[in-house]
PyMOL commands that place a pseudoatom at each C-alpha (Angstrom):
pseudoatom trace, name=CA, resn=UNK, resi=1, chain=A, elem=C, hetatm=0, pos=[39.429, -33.961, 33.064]
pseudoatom trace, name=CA, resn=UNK, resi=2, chain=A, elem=C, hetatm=0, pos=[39.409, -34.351, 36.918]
pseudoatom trace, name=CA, resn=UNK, resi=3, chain=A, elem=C, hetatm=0, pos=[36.331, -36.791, 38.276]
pseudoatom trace, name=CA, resn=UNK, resi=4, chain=A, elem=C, hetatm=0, pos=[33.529, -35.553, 40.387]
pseudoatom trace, name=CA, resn=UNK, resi=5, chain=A, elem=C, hetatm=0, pos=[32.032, -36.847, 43.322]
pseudoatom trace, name=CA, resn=UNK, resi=6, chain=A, elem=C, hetatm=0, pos=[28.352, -36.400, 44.818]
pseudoatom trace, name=CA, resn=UNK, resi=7, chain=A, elem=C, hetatm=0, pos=[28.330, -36.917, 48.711]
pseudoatom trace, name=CA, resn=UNK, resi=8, chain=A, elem=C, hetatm=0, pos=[25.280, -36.982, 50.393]
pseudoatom trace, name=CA, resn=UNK, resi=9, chain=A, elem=C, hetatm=0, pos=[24.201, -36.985, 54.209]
pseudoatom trace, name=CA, resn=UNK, resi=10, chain=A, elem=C, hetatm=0, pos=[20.602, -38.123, 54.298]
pseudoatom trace, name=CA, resn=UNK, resi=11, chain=A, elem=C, hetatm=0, pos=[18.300, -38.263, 57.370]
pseudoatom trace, name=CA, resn=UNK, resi=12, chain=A, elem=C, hetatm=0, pos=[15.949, -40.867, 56.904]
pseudoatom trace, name=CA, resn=UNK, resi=13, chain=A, elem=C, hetatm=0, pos=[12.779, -40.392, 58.745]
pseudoatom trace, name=CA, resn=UNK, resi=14, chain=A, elem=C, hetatm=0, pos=[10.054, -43.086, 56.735]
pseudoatom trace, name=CA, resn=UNK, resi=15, chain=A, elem=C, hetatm=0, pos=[12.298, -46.166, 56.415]
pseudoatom trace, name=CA, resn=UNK, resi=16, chain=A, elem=C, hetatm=0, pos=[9.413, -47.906, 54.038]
pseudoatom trace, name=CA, resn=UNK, resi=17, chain=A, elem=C, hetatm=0, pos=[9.182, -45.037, 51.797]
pseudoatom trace, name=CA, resn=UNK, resi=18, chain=A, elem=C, hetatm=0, pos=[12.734, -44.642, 51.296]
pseudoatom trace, name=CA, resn=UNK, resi=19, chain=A, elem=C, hetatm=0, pos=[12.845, -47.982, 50.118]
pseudoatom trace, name=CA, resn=UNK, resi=20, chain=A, elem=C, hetatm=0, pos=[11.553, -46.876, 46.954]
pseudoatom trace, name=CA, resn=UNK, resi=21, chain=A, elem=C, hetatm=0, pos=[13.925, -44.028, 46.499]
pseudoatom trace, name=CA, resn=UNK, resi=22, chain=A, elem=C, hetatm=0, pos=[16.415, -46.595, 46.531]
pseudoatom trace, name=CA, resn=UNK, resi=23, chain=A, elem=C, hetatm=0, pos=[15.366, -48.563, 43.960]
pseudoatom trace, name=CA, resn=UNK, resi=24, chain=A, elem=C, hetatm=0, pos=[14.855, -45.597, 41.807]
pseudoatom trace, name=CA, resn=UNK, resi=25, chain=A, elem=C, hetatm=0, pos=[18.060, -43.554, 42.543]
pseudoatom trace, name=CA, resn=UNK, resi=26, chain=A, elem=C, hetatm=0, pos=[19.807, -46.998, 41.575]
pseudoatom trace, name=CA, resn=UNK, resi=27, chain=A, elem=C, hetatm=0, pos=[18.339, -47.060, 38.062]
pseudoatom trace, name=CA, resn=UNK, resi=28, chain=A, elem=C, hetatm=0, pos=[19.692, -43.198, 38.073]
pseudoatom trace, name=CA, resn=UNK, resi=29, chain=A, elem=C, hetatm=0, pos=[23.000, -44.096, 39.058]
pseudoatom trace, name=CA, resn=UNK, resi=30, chain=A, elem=C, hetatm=0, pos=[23.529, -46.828, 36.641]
pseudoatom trace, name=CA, resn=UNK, resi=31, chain=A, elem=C, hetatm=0, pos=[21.793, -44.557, 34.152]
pseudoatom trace, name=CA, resn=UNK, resi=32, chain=A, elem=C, hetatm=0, pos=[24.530, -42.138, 34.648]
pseudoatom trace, name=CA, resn=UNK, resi=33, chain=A, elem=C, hetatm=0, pos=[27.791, -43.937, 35.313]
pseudoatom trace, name=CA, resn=UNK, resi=34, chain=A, elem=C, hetatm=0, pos=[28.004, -43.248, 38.953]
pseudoatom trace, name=CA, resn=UNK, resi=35, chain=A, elem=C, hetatm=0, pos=[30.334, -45.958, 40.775]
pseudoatom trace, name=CA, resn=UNK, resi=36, chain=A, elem=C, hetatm=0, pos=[29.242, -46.237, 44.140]
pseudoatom trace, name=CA, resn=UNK, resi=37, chain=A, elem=C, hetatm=0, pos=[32.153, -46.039, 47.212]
pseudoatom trace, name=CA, resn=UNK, resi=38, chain=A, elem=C, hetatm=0, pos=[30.304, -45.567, 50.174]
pseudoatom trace, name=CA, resn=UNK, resi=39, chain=A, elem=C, hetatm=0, pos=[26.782, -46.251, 50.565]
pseudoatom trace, name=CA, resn=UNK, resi=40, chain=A, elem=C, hetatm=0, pos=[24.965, -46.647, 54.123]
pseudoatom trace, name=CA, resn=UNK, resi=41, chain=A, elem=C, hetatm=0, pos=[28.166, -48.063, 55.906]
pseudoatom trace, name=CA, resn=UNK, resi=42, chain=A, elem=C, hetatm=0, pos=[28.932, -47.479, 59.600]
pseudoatom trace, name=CA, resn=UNK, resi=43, chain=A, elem=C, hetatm=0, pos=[30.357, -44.153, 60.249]
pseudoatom trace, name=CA, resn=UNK, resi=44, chain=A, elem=C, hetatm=0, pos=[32.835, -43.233, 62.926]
pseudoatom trace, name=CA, resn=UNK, resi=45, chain=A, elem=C, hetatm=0, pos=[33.864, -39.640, 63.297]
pseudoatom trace, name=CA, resn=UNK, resi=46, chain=A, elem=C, hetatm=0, pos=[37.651, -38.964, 63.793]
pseudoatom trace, name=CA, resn=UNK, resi=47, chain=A, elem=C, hetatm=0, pos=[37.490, -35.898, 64.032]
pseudoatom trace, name=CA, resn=UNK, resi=48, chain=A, elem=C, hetatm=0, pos=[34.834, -32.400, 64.778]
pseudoatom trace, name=CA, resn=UNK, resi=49, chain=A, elem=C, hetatm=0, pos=[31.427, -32.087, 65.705]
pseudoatom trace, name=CA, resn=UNK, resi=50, chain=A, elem=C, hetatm=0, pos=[30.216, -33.739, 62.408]
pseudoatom trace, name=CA, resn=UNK, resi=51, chain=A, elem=C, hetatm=0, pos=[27.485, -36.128, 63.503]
pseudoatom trace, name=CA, resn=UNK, resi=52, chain=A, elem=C, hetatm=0, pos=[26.356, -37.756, 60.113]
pseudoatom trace, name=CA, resn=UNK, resi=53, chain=A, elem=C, hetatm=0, pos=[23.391, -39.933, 59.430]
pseudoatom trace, name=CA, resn=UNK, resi=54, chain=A, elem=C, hetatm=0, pos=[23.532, -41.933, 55.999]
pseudoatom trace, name=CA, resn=UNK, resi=55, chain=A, elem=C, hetatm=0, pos=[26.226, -41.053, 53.984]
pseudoatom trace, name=CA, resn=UNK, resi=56, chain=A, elem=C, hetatm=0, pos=[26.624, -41.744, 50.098]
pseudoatom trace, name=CA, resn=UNK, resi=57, chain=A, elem=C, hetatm=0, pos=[29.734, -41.147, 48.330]
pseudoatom trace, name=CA, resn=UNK, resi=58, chain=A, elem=C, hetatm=0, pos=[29.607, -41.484, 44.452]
pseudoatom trace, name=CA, resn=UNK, resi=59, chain=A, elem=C, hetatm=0, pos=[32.223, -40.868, 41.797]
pseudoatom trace, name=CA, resn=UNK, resi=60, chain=A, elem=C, hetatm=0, pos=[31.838, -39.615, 38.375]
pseudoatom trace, name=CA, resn=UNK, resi=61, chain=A, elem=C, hetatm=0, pos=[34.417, -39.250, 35.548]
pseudoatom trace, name=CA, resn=UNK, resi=62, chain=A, elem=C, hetatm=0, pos=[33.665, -35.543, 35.477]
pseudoatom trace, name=CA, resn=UNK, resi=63, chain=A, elem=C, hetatm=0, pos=[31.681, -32.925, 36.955]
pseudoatom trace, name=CA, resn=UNK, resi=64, chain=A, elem=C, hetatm=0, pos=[29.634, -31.951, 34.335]
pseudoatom trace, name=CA, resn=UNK, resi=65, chain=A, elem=C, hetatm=0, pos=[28.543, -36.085, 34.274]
pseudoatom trace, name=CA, resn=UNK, resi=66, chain=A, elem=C, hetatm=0, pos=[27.534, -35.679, 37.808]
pseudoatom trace, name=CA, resn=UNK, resi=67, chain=A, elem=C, hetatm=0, pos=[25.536, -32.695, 37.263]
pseudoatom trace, name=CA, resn=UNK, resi=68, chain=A, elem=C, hetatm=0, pos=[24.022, -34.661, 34.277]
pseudoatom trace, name=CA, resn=UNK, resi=69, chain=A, elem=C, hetatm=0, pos=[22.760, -37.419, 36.759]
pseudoatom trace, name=CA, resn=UNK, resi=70, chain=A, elem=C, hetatm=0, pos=[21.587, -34.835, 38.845]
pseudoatom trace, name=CA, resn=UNK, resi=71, chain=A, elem=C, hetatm=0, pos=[19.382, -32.938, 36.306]
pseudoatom trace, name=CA, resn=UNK, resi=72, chain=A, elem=C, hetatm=0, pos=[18.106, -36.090, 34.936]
pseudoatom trace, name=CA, resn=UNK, resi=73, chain=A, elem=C, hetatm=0, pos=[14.573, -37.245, 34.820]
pseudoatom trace, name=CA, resn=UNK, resi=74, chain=A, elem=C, hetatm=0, pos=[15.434, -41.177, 36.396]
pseudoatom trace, name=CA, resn=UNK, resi=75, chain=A, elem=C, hetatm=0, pos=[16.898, -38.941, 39.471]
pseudoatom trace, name=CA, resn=UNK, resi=76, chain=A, elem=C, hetatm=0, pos=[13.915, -36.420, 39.175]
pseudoatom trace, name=CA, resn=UNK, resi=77, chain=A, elem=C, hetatm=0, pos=[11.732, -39.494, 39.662]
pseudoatom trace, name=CA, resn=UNK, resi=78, chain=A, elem=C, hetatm=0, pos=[13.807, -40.976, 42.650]
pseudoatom trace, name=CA, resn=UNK, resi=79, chain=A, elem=C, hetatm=0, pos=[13.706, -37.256, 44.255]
pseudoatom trace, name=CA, resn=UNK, resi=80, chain=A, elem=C, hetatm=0, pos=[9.624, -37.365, 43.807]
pseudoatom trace, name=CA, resn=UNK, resi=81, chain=A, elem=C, hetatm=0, pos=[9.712, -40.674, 45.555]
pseudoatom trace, name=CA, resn=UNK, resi=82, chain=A, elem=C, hetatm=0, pos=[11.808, -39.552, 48.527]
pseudoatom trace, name=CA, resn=UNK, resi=83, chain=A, elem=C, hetatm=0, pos=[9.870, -36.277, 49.606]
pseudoatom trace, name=CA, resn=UNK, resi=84, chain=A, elem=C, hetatm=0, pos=[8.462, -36.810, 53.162]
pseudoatom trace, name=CA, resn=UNK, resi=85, chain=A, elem=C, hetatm=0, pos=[10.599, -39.503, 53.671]
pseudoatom trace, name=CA, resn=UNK, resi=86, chain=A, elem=C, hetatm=0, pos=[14.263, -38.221, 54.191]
pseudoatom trace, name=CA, resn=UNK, resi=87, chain=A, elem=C, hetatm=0, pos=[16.042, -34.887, 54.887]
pseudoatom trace, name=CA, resn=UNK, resi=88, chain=A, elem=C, hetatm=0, pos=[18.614, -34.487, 51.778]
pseudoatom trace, name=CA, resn=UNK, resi=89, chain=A, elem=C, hetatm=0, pos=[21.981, -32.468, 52.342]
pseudoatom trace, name=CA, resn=UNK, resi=90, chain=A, elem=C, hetatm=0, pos=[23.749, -33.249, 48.951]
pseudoatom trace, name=CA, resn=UNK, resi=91, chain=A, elem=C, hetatm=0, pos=[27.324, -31.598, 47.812]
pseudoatom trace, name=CA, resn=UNK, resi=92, chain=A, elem=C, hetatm=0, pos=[29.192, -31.607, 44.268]
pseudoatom trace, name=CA, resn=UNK, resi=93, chain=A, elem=C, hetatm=0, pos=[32.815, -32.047, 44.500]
pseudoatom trace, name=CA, resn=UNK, resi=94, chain=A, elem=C, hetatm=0, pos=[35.484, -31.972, 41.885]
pseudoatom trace, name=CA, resn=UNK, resi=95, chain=A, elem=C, hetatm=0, pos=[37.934, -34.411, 42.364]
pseudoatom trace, name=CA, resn=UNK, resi=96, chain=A, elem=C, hetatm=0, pos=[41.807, -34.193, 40.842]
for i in range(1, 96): cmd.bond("trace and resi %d" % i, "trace and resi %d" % (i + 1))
show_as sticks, trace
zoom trace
């Protein structure tokens, strides 16, 4: 079964209030097995007219886990938490 990954690109425009969305997508994560690679690190863009803000990079063990953290009321809460404080651009990708 090939792992999944979540990457997001997140626009943050009420610093405070995202604060919370942190705390509350954390409980998610750990909720749902998510390891966390990237999250909030300095980006540098090799290559195209990318221009990312905040970028999160999670892995799951499968895709159908990372659609389960997704769907699930701890990350239903976090989303409730974040509205009027970030712009959300989130993808689902299978890994091999």
């Amino acid at each position: 079964m090939p792992s999944a990954y979540i990457l997001a690109n997140i626009t943050v425009t009420n610093p405070e209030q995202y604060e919370e969305y942190k705390k509350l997508s954390t409980i998610a994560m750990k909720a749902h097995g998510a390891e966390v690679c990237v999250r909030g690190g300095k980006v540098e863009v090799l290559e195209g007219d990318w221009a990312p803000d905040r970028v999160v990079l999670l892995k799951f063990p499968s895709v159908e886990a990372a659609r389960q953290f997704n769907d699930s009321v701890e990350y239903a809460a976090a989303r409730k938490s974040r509205q009027g404080a970030a712009l959300m651009r989130m993808t689902l990708i299978e890994g091999v």
